[in-house]
C-alpha positions as CSV (number, residue, x, y, z in Angstrom):
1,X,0.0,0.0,0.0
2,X,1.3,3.3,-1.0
3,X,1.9,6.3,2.0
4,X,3.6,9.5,3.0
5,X,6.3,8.9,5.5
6,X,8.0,11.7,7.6
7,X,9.4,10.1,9.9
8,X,12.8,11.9,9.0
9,X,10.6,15.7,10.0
10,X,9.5,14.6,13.1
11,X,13.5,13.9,14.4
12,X,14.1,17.5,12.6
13,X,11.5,19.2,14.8
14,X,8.5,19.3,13.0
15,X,6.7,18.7,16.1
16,X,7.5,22.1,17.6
17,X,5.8,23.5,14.9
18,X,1.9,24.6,15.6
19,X,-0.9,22.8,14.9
20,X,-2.5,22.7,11.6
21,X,-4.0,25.9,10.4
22,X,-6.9,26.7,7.6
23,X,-6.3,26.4,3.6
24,X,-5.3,29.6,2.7
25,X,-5.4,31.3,-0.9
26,X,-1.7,32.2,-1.2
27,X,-0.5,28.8,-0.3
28,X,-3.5,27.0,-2.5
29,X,-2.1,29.2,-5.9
30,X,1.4,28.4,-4.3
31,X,0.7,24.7,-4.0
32,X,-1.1,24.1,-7.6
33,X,2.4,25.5,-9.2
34,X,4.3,23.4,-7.1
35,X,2.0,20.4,-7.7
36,X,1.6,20.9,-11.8
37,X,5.0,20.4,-12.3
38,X,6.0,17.8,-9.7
39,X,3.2,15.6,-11.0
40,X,4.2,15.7,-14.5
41,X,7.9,14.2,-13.3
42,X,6.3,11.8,-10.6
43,X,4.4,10.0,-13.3
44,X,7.3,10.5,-15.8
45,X,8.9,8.6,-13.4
46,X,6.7,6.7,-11.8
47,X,7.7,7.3,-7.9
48,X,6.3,9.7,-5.2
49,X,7.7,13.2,-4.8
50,X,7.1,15.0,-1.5
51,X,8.6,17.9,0.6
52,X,6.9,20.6,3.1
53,X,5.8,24.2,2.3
54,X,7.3,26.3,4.2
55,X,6.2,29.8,5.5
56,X,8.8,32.7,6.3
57,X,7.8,35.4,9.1
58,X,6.7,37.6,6.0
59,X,4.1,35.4,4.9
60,X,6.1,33.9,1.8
61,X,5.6,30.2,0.9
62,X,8.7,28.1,-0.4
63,X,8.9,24.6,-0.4
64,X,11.8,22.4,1.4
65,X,14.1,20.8,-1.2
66,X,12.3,17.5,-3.3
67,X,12.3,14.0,-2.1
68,X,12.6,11.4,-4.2
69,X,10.7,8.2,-3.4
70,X,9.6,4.7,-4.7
71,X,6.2,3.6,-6.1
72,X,4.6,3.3,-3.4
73,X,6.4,5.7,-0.4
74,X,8.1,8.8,0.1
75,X,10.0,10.3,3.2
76,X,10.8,14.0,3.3
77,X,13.9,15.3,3.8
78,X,14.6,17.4,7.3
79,X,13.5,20.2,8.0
80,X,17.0,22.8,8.8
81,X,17.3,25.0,11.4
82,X,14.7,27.6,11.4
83,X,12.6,26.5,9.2
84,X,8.7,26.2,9.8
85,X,6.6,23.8,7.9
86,X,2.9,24.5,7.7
87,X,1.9,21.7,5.4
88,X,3.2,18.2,3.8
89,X,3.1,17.3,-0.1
90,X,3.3,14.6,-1.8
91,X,2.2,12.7,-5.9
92,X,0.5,9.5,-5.8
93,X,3.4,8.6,-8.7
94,X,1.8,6.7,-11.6
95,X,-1.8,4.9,-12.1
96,X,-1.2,1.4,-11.0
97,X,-4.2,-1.1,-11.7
98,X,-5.8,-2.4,-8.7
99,X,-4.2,0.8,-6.2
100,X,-7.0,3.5,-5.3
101,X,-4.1,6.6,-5.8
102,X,-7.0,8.8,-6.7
103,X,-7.7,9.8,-2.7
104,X,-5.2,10.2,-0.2
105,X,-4.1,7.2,1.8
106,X,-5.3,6.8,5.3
107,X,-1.4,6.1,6.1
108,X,-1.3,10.2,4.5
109,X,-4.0,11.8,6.6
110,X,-2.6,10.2,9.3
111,X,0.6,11.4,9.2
112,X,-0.6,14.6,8.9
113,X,-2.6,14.2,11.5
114,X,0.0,12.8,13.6
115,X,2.5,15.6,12.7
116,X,0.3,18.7,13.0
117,X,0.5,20.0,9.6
118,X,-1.7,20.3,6.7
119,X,-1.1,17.9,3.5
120,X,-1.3,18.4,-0.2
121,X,-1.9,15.2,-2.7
122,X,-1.1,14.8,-6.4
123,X,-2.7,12.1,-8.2
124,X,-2.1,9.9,-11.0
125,X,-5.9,11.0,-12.3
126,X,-4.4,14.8,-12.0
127,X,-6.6,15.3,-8.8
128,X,-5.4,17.9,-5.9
129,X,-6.7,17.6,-2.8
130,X,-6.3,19.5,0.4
131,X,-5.7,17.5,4.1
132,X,-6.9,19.1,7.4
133,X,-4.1,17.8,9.6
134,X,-6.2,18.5,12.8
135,X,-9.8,16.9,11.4
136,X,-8.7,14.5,8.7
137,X,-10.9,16.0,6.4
138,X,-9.8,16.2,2.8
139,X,-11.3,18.2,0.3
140,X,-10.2,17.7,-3.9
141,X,-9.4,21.6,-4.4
142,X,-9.4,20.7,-8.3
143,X,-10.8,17.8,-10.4
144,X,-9.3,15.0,-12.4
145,X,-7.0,16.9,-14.9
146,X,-6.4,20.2,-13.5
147,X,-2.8,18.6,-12.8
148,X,-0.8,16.9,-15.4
149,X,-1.9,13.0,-15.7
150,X,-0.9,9.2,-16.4
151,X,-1.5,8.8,-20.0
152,X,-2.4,5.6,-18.8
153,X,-4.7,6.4,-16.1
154,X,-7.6,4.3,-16.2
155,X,-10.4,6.8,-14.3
156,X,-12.8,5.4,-11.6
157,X,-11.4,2.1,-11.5
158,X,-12.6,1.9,-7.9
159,X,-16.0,3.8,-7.9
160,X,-16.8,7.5,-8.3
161,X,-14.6,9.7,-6.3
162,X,-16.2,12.4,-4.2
163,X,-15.3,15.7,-3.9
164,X,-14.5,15.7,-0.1
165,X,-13.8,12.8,2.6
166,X,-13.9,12.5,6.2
167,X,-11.2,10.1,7.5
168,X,-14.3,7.7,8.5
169,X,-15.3,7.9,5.0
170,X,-11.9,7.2,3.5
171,X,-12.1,3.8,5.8
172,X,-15.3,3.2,4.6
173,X,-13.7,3.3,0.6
174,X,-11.3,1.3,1.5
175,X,-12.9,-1.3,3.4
176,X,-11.7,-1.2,6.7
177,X,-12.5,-0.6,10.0
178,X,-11.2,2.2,12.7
């Protein structure tokens, strides 16, 4: 099963950062650039991509240098001395028949969950979508397309996909239990 790792953050200090905080414009226009071309190279490639936006005391997002990871996993690099992450991102990498990479993971929101910060996923269908890293909701902020996709991508291989989840509900899609 495919996740987001940041194990690596966590020993960097990303817990001393503050709790998740609300989508914000800026850093939605910030992400999308981000996110159009890293998901264009992820499916190139076919392995995750994933780093953490970053916000400086004037308000300016950046993004922490690119991590390179496998098919299925990704582990950010750490964060350096001074630097405050407000969010995680990450691409799904390619479309891969039987994997539902359309939604995040549950292994993604809860990471983000567990790490206080926001997350951001690319898909292989070209979805974004937004992760409150306090509630676990997610929310897609564009539709299949809007980012670069898998030529290959075979769409709604496992069902519809709706426009927002609760963590319950992403259990629920994939079958398990809390």
């Amino acid at each position: 099963m495919r996740f987001f790792t940041a194990a690596l953050a966590l020993a960097a200090g990303i817990a001393a950062t503050p709790l998740a905080h609300a989508q914000d414009a800026r850093e939605t226009e910030f992400v999308r650039g981000l996110m159009e071309s890293m998901n264009q190279l992820s499916v190139r490639f076919n392995r995750e991509v994933c780093g953490f936006i970053l916000q400086d005391a004037e308000g300016n997002y950046t993004s922490t240098k690119v991590s390179w990871g496998g098919e299925a996993s990704c582990a950010s690099l750490p964060l350096e001395a001074g630097q405050r992450a407000v969010s995680s991102w990450h691409t799904h990498a390619a479309w891969g028949q039987g994997y539902d990479g359309e939604v995040p993971s549950i292994q993604d929101v809860e990471g983000d969950m567990r790490f206080g910060v926001n997350g951001w996923v690319g898909t292989p269908g070209g979805r974004l979508w937004f992760v409150n890293g306090t509630t676990g909701d997610m929310t897609q902020v564009c539709g299949r397309g809007c980012l670069p996709e898998d030529p290959n991508f075979f769409p709604e291989e496992h069902g519809p996909v709706a426009e927002s989840y609760s963590l319950d509900g992403l259990y629920q899609r994939f079958g398990r239990s809390r």
